[in-house]
LOPA-861286 format. One record per residue: x, y, z of N, C-alpha, C in turn. Coordinates in pm, whole numbers, plus 50000, padded with zeros to 5 digits. Layout:
# residues N
XYZXYZXYZ
...
***
This chain:
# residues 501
179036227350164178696228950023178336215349965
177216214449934176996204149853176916201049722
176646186449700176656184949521175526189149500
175326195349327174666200849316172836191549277
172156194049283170856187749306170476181449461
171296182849529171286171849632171206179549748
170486176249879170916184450003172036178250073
172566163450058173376157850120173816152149995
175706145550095176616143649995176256129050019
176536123250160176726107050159176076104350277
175116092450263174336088050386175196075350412
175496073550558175946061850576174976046250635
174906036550572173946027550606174786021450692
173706011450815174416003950864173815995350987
174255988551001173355979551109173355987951289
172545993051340172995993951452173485986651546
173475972651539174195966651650175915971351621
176555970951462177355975851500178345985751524
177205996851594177906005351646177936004751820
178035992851865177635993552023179355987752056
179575993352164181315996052188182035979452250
182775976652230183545965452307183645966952421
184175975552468184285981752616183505993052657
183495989252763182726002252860183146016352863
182616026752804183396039852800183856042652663
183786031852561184296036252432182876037352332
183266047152243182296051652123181976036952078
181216040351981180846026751902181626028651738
182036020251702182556015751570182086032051461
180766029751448180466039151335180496050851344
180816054851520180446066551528182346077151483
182636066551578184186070051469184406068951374
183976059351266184126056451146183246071651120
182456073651152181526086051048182736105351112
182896099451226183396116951312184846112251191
185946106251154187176101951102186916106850954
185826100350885185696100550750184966120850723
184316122250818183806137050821184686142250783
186036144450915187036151450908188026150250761
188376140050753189266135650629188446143050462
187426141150490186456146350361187236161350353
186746167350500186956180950460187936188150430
188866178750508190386184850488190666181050321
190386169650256190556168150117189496179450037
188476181550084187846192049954188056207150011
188216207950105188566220950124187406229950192
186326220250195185096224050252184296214650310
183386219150404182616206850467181676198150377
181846184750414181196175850310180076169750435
178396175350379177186170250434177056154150477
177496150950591177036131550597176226132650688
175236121550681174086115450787174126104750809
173206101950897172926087950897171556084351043
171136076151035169786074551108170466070251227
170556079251341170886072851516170286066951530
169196061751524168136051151581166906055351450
166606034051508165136032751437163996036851469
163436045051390161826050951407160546042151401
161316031151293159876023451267159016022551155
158276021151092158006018650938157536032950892
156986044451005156826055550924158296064450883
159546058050941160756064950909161126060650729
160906047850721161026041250532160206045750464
158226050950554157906053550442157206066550397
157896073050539157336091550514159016096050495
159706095950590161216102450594162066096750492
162586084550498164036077150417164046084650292
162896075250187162566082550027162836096850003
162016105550048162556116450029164096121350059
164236119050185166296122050223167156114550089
166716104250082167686096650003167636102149850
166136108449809166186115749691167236126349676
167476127749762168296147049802169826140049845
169896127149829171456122849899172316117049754
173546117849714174286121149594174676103649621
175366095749760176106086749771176066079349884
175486069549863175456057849997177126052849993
176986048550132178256044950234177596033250291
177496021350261177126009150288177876003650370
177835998750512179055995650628178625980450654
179065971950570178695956550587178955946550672
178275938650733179085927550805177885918750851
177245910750926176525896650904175435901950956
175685912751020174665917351094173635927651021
174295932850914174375944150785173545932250748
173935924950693173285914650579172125908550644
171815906450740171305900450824169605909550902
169645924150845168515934950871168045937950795
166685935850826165955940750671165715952950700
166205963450774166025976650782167335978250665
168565976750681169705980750635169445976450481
168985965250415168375959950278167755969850204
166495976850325165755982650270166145997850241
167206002750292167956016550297168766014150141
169226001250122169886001150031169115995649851
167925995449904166895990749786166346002449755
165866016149901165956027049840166366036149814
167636037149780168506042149765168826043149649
168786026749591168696023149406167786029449367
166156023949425165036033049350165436044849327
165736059249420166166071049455166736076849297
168556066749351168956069049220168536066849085
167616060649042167376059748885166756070248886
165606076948985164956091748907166456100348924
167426099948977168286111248970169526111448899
169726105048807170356098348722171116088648727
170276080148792171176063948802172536064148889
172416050948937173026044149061175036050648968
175066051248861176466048648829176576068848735
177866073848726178276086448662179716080848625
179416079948536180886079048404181086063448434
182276060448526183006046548540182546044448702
182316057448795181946054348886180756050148976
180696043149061179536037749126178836050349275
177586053449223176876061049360176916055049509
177646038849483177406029449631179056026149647
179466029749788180536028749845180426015249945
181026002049931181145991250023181815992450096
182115994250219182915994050369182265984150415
183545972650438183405961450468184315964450676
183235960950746183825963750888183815946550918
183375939350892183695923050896183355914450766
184175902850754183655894450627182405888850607
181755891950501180755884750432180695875350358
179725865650348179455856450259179175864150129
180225859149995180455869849903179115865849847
178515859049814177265851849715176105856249784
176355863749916175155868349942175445880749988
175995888649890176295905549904175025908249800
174355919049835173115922949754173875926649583
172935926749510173525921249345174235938749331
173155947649360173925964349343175245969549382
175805956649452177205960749476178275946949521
177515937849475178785922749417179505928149346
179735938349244180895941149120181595950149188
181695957549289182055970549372183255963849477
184685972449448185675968849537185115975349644
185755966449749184795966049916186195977750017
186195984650103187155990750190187395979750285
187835975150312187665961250422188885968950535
187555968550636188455970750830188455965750889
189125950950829189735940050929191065936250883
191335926550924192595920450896192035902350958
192575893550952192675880550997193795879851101
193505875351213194435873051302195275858751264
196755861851288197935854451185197785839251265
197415839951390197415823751427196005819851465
195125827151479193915818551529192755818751399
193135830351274192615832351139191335838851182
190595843551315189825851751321189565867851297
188565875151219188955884251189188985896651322
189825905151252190405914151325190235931751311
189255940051380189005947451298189935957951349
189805969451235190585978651241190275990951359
190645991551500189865997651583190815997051713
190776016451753191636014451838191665998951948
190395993651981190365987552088191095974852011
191935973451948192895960751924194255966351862
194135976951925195735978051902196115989651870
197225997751857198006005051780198296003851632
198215995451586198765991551411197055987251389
196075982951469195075982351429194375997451391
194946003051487194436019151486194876027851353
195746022351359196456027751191196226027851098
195866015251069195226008250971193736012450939
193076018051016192086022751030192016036050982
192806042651028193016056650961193256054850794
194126044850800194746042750626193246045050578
192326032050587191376031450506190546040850514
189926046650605189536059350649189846073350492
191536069450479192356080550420191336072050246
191786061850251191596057750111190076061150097
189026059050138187726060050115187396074950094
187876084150184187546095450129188386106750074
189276094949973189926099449870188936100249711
188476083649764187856085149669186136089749601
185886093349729184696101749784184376109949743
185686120649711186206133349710185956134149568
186626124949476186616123049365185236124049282
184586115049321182916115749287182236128649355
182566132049446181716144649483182226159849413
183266157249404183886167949302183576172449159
183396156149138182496150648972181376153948927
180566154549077178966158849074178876171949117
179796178549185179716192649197180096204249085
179736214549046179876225048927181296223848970
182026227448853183006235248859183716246248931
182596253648938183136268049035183066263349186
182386252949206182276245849357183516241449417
183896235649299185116226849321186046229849351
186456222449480187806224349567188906227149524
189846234149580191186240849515192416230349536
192256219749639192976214049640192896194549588
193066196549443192676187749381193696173949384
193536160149333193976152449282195126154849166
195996152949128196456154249004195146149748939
195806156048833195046154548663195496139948581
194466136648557194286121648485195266124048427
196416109948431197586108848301197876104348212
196396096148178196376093048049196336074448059
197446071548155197826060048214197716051948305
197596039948230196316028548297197396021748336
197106011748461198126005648559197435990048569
197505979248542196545971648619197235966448725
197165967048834198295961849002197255951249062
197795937048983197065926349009196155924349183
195705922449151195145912549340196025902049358
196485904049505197475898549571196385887949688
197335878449730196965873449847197135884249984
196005877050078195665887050164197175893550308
198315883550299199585894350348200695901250298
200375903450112200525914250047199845927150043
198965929450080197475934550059197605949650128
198435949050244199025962150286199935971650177
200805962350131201625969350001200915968549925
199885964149841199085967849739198415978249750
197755980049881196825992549867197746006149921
198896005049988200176016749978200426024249815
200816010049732201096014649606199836023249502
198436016249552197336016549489197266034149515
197446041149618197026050049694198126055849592
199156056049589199966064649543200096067149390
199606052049330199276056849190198216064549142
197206063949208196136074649196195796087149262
196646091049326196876103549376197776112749288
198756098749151199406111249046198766108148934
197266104148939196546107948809196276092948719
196876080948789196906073948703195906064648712
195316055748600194156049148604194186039248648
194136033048829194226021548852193176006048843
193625997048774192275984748766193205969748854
192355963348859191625964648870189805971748912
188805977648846187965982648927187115982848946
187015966248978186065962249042186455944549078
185315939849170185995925449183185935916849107
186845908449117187185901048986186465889249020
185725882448907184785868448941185515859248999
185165851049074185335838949106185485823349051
184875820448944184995813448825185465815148708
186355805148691187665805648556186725811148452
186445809048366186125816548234185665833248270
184565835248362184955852048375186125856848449
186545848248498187865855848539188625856748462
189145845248371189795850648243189555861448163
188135863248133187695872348085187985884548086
187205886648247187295901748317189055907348291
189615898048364191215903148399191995902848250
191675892148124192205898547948192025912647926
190575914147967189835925647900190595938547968
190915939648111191225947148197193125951748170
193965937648144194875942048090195025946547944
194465943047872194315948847765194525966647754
193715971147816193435981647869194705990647935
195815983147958196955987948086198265988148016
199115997848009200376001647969201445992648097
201165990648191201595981148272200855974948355
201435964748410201025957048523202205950748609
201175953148756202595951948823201945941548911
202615931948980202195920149039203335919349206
202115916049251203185916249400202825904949453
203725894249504203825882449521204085881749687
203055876549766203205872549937203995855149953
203925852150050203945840750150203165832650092
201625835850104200385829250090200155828149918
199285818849934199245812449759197735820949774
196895823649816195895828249732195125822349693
193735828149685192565820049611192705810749499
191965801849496191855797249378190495795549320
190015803749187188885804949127188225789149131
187245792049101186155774949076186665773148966
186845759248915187105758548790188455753148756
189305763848833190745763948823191755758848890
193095754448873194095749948981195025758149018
194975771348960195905780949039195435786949100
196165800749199195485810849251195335819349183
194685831149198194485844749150196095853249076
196575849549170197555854949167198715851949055
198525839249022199375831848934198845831648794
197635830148808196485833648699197225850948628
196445858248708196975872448655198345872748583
199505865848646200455868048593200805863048456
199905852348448199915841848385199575849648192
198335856848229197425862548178198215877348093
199175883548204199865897648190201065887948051
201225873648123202945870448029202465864947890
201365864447899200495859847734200725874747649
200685884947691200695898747571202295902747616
203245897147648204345903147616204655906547504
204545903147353204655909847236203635922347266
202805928747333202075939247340202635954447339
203515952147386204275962647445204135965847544
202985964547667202815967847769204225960247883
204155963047984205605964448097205005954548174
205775946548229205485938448356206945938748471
205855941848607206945946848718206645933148812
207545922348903207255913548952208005917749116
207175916449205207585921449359207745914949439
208605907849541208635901949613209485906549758
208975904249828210135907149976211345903849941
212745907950006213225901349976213425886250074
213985875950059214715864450101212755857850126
212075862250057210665854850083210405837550017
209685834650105209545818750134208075816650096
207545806650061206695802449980205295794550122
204735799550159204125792550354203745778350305
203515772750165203225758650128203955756550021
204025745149977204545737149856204075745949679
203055746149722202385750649585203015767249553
203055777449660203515788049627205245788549633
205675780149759207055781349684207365776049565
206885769149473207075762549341206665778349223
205585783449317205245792949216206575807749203
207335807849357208665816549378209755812549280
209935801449278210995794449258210725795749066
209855793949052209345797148893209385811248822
209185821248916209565835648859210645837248864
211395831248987213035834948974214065831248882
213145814648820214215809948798213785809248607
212595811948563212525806648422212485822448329
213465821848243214175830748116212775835248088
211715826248040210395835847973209915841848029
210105841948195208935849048271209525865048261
211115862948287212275876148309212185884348208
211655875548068212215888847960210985897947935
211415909047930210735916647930210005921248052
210515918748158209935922748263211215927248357
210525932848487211305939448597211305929748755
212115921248751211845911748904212275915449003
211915922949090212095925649218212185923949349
213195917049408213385915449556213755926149649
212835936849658213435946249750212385951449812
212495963849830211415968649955210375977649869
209445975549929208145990749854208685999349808
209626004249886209806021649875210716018949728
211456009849725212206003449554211286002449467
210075996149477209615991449384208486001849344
208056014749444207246025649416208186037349283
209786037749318210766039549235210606033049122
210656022449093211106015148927209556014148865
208366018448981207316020048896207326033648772
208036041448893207466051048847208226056648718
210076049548751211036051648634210456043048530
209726032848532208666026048389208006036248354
207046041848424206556050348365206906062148296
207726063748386208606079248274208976077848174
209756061748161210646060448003209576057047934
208056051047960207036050647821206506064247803
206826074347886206006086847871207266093647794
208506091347792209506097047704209666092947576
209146074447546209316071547463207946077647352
206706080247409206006085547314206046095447286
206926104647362207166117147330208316121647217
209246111747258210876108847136211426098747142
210696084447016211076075547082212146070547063
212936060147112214076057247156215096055446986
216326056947019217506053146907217396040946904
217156037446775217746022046773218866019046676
219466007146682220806003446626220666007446497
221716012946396221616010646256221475999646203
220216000146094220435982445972221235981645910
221535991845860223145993145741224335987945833
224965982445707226685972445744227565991345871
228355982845866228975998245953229875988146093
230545999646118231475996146275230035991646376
230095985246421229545975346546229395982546656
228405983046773228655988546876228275978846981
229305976847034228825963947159229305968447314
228225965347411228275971347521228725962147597
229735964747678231315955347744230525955747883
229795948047929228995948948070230175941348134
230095948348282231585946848356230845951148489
231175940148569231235951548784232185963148776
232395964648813233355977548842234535973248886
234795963748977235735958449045236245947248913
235575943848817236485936648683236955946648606
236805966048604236615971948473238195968648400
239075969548469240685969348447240905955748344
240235947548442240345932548364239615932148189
238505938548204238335942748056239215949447940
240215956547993240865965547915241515958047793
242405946347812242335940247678241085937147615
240435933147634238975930547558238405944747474
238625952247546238055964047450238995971047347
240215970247345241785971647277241445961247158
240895950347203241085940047092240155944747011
238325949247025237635952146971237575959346935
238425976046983238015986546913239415987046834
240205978646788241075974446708240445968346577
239405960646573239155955146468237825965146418
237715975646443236245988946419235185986446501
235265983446614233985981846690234085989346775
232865999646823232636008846924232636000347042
233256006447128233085997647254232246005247376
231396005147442230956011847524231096003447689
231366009647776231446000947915230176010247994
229946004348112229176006048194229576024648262
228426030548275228956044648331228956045148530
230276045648507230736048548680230446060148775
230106069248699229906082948782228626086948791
227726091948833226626097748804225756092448947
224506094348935223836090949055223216076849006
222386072849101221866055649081220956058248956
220416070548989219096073748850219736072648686
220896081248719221686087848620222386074348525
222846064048647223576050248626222276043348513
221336038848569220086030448541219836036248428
220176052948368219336055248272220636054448130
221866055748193222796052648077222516038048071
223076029048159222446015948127221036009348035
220396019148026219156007647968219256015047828
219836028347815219946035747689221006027547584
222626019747673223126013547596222785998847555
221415995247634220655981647585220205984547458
219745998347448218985998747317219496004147177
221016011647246221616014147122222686005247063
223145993747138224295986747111223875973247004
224575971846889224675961546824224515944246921
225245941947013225525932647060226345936147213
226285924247255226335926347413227525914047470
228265920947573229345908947632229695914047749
229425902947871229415904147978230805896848027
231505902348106232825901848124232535893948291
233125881848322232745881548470234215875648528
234915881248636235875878348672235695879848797
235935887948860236195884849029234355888949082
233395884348993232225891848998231755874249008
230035873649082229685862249119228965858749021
227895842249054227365838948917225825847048931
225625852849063224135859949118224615871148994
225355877748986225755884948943225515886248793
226155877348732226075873548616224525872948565
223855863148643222105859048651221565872448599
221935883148707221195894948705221315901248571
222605900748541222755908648383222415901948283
222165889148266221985882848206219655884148142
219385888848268217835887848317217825902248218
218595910448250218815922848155218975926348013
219355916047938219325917647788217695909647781
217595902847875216285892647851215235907847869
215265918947935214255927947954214605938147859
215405937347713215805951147699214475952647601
213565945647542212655953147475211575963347551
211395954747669210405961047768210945976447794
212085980347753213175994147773212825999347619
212485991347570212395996847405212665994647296
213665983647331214295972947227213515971847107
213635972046989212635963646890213785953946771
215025955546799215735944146739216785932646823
216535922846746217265911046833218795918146854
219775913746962221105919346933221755908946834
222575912846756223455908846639224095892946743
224555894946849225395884146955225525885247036
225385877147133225285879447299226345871147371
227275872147451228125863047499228855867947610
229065854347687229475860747784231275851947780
232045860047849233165857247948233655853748040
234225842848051234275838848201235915837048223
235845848748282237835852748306238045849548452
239315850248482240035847348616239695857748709
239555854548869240395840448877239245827548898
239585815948913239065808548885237575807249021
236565796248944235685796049067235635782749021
234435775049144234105763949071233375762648999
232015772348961230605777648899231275776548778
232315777048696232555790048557232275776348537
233845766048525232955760148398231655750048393
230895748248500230235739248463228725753548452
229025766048386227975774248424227515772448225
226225772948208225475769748087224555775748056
224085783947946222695791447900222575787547739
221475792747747221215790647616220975804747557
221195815847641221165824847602222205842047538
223015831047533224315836847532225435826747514
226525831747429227365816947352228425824447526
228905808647620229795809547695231345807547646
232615821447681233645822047666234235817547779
235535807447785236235803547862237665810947830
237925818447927239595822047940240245819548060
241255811348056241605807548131243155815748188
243365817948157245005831148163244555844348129
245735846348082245855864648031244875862647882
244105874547872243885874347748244715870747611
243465865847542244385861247396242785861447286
243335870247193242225872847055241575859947053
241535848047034241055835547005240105836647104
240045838547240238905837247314237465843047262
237525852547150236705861347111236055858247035
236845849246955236405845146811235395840646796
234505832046823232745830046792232155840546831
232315854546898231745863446928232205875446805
233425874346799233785885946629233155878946525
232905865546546232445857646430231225864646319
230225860846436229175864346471228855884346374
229825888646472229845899646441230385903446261
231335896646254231315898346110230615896445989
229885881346050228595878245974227535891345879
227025900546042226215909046018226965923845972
228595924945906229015938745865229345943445924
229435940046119229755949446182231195952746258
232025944946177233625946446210234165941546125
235565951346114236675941846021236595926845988
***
């Protein structure tokens, strides 16, 4: 079944040299690439999707009796690039008419999407990619080999995980294939087994350096398979001022952005002294008053492969402005595909009913007694003392599942007057972490400062407590059994604003 005006869905261009096999007895590159992408089409639309492509050259009456016409009747070029691609003026000329083609049939582009698909099977010189598809994210089926930096393509004949990898992209391309051919096909054509339905919600999931790049396009795949609008979409310039540009304009646009941080430092634009990567983030932490979410990813126990990027590790972990309002993550994909998606739910709840916030009026106080579990006992005077003088006391909820935990937790960030973190047989990592947590509670929904923030530093003793210092929270020293006086710049505080005896 085809799109409608068209006798074919997608012609694939491509150099014939490379489809000629490495070894003796094996297919050639394209011919799997075209039998792989066939199959995958059909199983996604539910019906066979028309591809061609020229087995061999005919010779100038094939460009100028045959090509023109086929290509009039063809919906979507499949451009398969590499030096050799760039390098034929047969393959140029497939792709020059192809443009002509499309303007009588309504132009190279439909809505946001492009009629030209880049499958990159080796690297190109980017400045000399033809101009109709320099702005067009590329499928790239290689990889760089980790010690000799030669590329590596995706093909059974190098491997098992090469073979995989191959399928992945395979999967991703005629996902999104599917998408545009679905677009251009009627309605009643259209396959039963669809994509989710657009959700309204725009993602921007920065560009990573190239041994992140596996988890980027894992996550990429999965956010747009539940509807959501992923950008970057398209490539981002190479020179500082449009890159600033492009990537403002692009977050602007995005209810979050999520950034995943490798080993490798990453490009660095002309112009500029950072990478890409640092840039973006750089760019996402300028609209934190926006309201939009920022998610930060890292392996965990990850190391910096030079000077310049571990400085750039060591800077997300360690500086208060980068944390607030954001989500920092040292854990694994499958975590961080989770806390995407719990961001997303609580902005899709909050526009639906949005969140409680503290009363302005004088009144009893409500302050949330953050505690490990293994201190909760040790709190018990502390909350006796407070809900003695009219202050609600709320502690951390112990029962429930991890979801259930996370969602009372960020609910009492946003309903509590003021906040006090209790740390006793609990570490200073520990502390850090909760501490990174009042720093994120607007990004949860927050829209007022808390009344007082302070922490506790109870028995038994370490060597960290007292020489431990913020500026973000007034530090309590107790050194014995509780005694009311330890409290006192923290009830202080509180009385100031009405909210206790």
């Amino acid at each position: 079944m085809n799109s409608p005006g068209f006798e074919h869905d997608i012609f694939i261009s491509y150099s014939h040299a490379d489809n000629r096999p490495l070894t003796q007895g094996q297919k050639g590159w394209i011919d799997d690439f075209h039998r792989a992408l066939e199959t995958r089409l059909a199983a996604l639309l539910g019906s066979n999707a028309r591809l061609w492509r020229d087995p061999k050259l005919h010779g100038n009456d094939y460009f100028e009796d045959v090509l023109p016409d086929k290509l009039r009747k063809t919906a979507i070029l499949v451009s398969v690039l590499s030096p050799q691609y760039m390098n034929s003026e047969w393959c140029m000329k497939e792709l020059d008419l192809f443009c002509q083609a499309a303007e009588a049939s309504g132009g190279v582009r439909v809505g946001d999407q492009s009629r030209i698909f880049k499958v990159l099977k080796l690297p190109v010189d980017r400045d000399k990619t033809p101009a109709s598809m320099r702005g067009l994210l590329g499928y790239e089926f290689f990889e760089p080999d980790p010690q000799s930096g030669a590329p590596k393509e995706f093909s059974p004949e190098f491997g098992h995980d090469a073979e995989l990898h191959f399928v992945q992209r395979v999967n991703d391309l005629a996902f999104h294939l599917r998408q545009l051919i679905e677009l251009l096909r009627p309605a009643v054509e259209a396959s039963a087994v669809r994509a989710a339905p657009p959700s309204g919600t725009t993602i921007y999931l920065a560009e990573t350096s190239y041994d992140a790049q596996a988890e980027r396009d894992q996550i990429k795949r999965e956010l747009e398979q539940r509807g959501h609008r992923v950008l970057p979409d398209r490539s981002l310039p190479l020179n500082a001022q449009d890159f600033r540009r492009v990537v403002g304009e692009q977050l602007a646009q995005s209810q979050l952005s999520v950034h995943l941080v490798g080993a490798n430092y990453g490009i660095v634009p002309e112009g500029e002294s950072e990478s890409i990567v640092s840039l973006q983030h750089a760019l996402a932490l300028s609209r934190r008053g926006s309201g939009a979410g920022r998610i930060i990813w890292m392996r965990p126990g990850l190391a910096g492969s030079d000077d310049r990027q571990q400085k750039f590790v060591d800077y997300l972990k360690s500086d208060a402005d980068v944390q607030q309002g954001a989500e920092l993550l040292q854990t694994s994909v499958e975590q961080l595909k989770t806390t995407i998606n719990d961001t997303l739910e609580r902005e899709r709840q909050r526009k639906v009913a949005p969140a409680p916030q503290p009363a302005a009026s004088a009144g009893p106080g409500r302050v949330y007694l953050i505690c490990d579990q293994q201190d909760r006992d040790a709190t018990a005077p502390i909350a006796d003392d407070l809900f003695n003088q009219g202050v609600e006391v709320t502690l951390p909820a112990v029962e429930g599942d991890e979801a259930e935990i996370r969602l009372d937790h960020n609910q009492n960030l946003l309903l509590c007057d003021a906040a006090l973190i209790y740390v006793g047989r609990s570490s200073e990592l520990w502390l850090r972490a909760q501490l990174r947590e009042l720093l994120k509670a607007p990004g949860y929904g927050r829209t007022q400062p808390f009344a007082a923030k302070a922490i506790v530093l109870g028995p038994p003793d370490a060597s960290w407590k007292p020489k431990f210092r913020t500026h973000d929270a007034a530090v309590l020293l107790q050194t014995g059994d509780f005694a009311p006086e330890v409290l006192a710049p923290f009830v202080g505080e509180l009385r100031k604003r009405g909210l206790c005896q």
